[in-house]
C-alpha positions in Angstrom: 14.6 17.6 -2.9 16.2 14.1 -3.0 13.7 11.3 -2.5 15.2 8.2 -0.9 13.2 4.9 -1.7 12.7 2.2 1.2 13.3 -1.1 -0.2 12.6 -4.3 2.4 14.0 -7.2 0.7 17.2 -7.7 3.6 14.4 -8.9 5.6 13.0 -11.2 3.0 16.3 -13.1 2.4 17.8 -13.3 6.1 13.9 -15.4 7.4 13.5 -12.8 10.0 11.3 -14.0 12.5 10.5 -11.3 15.3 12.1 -7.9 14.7 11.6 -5.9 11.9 14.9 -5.7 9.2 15.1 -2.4 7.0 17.9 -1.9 4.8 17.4 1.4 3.1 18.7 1.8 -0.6 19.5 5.0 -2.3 18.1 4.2 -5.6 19.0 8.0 -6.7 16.7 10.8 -7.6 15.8 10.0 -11.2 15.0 6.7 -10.0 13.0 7.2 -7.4 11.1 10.2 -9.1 9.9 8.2 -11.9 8.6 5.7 -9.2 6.2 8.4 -7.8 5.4 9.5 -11.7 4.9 5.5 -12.2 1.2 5.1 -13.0 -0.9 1.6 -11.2 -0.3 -1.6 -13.1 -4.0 -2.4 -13.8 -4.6 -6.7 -13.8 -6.9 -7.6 -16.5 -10.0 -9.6 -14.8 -8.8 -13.1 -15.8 -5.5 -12.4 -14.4 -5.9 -11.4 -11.0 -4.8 -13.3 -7.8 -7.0 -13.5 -4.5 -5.8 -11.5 -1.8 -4.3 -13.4 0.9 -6.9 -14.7 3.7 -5.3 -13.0 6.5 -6.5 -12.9 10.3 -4.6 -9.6 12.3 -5.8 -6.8 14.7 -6.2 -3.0 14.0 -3.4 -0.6 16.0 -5.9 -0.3 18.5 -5.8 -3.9 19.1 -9.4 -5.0 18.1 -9.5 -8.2 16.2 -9.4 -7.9 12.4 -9.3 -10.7 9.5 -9.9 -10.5 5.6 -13.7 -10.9 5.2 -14.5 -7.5 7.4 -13.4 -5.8 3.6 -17.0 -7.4 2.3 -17.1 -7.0 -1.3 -16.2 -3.0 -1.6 -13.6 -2.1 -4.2 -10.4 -1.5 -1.5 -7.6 0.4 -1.5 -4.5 -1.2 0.6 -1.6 0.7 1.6 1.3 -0.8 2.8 3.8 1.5 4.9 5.4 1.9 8.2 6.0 4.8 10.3 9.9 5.1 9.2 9.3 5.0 5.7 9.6 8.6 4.3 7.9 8.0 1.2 5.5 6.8 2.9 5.5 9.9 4.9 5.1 12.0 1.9 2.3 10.2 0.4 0.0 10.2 3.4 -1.8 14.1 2.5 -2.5 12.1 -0.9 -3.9 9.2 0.4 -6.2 10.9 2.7 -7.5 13.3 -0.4 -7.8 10.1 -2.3 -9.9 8.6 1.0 -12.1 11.9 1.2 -12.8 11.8 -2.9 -13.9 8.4 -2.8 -16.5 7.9 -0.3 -18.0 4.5 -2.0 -14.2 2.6 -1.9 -13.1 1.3 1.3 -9.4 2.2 2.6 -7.1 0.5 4.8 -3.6 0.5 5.6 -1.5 -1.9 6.7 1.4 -1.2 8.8 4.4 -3.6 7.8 8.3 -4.0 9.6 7.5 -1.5 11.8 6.9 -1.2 15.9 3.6 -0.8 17.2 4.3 2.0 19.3 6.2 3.7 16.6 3.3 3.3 14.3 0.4 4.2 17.2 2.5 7.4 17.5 2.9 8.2 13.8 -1.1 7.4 13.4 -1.8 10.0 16.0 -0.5 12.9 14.9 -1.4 12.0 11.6 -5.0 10.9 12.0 -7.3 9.3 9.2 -10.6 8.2 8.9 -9.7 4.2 7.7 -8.4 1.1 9.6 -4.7 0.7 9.7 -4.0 -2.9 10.6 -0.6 -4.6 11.9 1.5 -6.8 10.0 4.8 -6.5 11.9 6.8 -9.5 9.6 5.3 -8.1 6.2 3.4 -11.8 5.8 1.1 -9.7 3.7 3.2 -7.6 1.5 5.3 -10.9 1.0 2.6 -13.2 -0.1 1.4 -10.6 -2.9 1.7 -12.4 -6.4 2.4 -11.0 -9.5 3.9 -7.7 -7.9 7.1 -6.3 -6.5 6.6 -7.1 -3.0 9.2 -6.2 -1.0 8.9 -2.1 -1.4 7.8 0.2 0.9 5.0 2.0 0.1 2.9 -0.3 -2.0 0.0 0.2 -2.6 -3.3 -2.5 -4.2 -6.5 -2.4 -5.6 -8.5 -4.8 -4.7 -11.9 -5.7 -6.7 -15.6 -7.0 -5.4 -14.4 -10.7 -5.3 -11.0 -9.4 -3.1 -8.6 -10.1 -5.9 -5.4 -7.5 -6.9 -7.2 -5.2 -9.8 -4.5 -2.5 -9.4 -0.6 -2.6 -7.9 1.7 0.2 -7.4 5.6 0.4 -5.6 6.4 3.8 -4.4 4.6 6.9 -3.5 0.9 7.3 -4.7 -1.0 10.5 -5.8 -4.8 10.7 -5.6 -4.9 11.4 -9.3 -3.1 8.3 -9.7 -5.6 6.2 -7.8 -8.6 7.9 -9.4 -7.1 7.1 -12.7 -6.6 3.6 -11.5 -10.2 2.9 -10.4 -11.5 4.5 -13.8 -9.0 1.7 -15.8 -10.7 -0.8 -13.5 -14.6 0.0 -14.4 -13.8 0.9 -17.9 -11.4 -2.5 -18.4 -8.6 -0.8 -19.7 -5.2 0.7 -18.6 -4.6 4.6 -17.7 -1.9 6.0 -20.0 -2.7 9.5 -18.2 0.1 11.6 -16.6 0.9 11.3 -13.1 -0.8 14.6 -12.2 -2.5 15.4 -9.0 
């Protein structure tokens, strides 16, 4: 099955203001497969950048803004209801969410419509947040990453700074992996296995 990756970055160079921009590339099987294979790129602890201080509501419309995520270990996904990879990763996520009861989740929906992403959230429930960032102000502000492909994925650590980055499709293995390299302090060379 061919995998097509999402990649944002039309909207990041025209200055879109209130509609979201997609330009879908074809960056061919072998490409995109080795993105899903890709394991996180763990920050060493003097390197990390704070996660942007960012004020939003949930798709349900209730207010939202950076400090509700405390000082839990987080995982951020980035997506949007048209994305297909982001599509695909969703069972994973959710396993990932279900294995890891002491790490908070949250998603954040990105160039996407509201409705479109109320719809896709219903009839694919979860038990996290997912927030709205229509203009990708998050995603874009991200330092130190790719930021402009859809789905990305972050780690963040107990002071809210990137730990952990991925582009493309996650699997849980890949995310437990991750927040092992985080405690231990060292990098995951493992396969990307479920």
């Amino acid at each position: 099955m061919r995998i097509t990756a999402l990649i944002v970055a039309a909207a990041l160079l025209s200055g879109c203001t209130s509609s979201p921009v997609r330009e879908r590339v074809d960056l061919g099987a072998a490409t995109a497969d080795a993105a899903a294979k890709a394991e996180f790129t763990v920050v060493p602890e003097a390197d990390r950048t704070p996660f942007p201080t960012w004020s939003t509501s949930d798709l349900d419309g209730y207010a939202w803004n950076t400090t509700n995520l405390g000082h839990a270990i987080t995982v951020v996904n980035f997506w949007a209801s048209w994305c297909e990879p982001c599509r695909q990763e969703w069972p994973e996520l959710q396993a990932a969410a279900a294995g890891h009861p002491s790490v908070r989740f949250v998603g954040i929906n990105t160039f996407d419509e509201l409705a479109a992403a109320r719809g896709f959230i219903r009839n694919h429930p979860t038990d996290y947040r997912h927030l709205q960032d229509p203009e990708a102000v998050v995603l874009r502000s991200l330092q130190g990453m790719p930021n402009s492909m859809l789905p990305t994925t972050v780690i963040l650590d107990r002071q809210l700074r990137i730990a952990a980055w991925k582009s493309g499709p996650v699997l849980r293995g890949q995310i437990r992996r991750a927040l092992g390299a985080m405690r231990s302090g060292s990098v995951s060379a493992s396969p990307a296995t479920r």
